[in-house]
C-alpha positions as CSV (number, residue, x, y, z in Angstrom):
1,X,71.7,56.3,108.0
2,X,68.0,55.5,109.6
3,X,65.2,57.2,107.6
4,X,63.5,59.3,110.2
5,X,60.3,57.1,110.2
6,X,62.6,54.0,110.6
7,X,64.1,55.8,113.8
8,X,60.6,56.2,114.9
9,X,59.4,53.0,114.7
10,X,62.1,50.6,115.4
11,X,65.2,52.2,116.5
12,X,63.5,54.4,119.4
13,X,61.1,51.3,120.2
14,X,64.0,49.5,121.0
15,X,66.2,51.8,122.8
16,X,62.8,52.7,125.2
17,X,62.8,48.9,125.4
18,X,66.6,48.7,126.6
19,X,66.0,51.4,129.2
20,X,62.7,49.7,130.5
21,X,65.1,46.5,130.8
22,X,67.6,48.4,133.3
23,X,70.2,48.2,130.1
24,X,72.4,51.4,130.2
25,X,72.5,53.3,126.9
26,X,75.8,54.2,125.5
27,X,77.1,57.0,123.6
28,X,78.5,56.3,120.2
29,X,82.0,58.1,121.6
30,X,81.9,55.8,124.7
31,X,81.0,52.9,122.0
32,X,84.1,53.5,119.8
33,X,86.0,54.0,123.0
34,X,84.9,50.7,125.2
35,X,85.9,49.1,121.8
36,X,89.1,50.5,120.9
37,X,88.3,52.4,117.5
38,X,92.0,53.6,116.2
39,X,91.1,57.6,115.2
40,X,93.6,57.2,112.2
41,X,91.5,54.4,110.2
42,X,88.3,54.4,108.9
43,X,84.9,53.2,110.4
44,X,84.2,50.6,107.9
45,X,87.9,48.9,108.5
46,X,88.0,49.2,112.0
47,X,84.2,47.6,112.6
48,X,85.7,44.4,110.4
49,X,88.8,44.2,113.1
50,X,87.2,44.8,116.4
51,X,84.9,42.5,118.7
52,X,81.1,43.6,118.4
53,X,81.1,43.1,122.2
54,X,82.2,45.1,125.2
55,X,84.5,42.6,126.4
56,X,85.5,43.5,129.6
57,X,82.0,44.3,130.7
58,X,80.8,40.7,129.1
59,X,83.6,39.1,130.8
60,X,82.9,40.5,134.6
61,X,79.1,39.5,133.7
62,X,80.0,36.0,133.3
63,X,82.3,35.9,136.0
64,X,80.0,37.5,138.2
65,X,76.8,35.2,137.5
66,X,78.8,32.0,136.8
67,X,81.9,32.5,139.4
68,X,83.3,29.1,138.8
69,X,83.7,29.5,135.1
70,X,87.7,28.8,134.5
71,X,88.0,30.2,131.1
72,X,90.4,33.3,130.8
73,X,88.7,36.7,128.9
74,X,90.1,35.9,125.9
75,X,88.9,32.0,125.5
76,X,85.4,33.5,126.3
77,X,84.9,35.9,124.5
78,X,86.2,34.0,121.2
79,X,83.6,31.3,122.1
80,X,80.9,33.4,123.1
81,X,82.1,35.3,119.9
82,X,81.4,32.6,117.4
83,X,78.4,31.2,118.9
84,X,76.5,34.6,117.8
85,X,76.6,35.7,113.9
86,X,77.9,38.7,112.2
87,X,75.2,39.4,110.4
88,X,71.9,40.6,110.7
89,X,70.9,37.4,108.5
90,X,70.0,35.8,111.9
91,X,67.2,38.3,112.1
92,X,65.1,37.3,108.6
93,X,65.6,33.7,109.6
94,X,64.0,34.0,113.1
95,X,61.0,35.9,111.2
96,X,61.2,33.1,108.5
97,X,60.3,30.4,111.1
């Protein structure tokens, strides 16, 4: 859980930033839902076993800005999948540099 100063300083900085961007802020029910959370296991289990992504809505996004792109929503998504880490490790290294 987010300390309230970290909420203050990075998590609200970010979401504001979203919003300024046109993104559209999702709840955490619609989250779980868009990415099929089963009710009858437990957060931690579930996060291992389902994409990170909203798939559909990254799929019509690709189809819709590159319309000649062949590749059905599953190939995509497992290459678009791999080409972006799991872990927040990415973040220190791009300060590192």
């Amino acid at each position: 859980m987010l300390s309230p100063e970290e909420h203050k300083t990075v998590q609200s900085l970010i979401l504001k930033y979203a919003q300024e961007i046109s993104w559209n802020l999702v709840s955490h029910e619609q989250d779980k839902q868009r990415r099929s959370f089963a009710d009858n296991v437990s957060t931690q289990e579930t996060c291992q076993s389902v994409s990170r992504l909203f798939d559909n809505v990254l799929y019509q996004q690709v189809q819709t800005s590159k319309p000649h792109c062949t590749e059905s929503s599953g190939t995509l998504i497992a290459q678009l999948s791999c080409s972006v880490p799991q872990n927040i490790k990415i973040s220190k290294d791009a300060n590192d540099r």
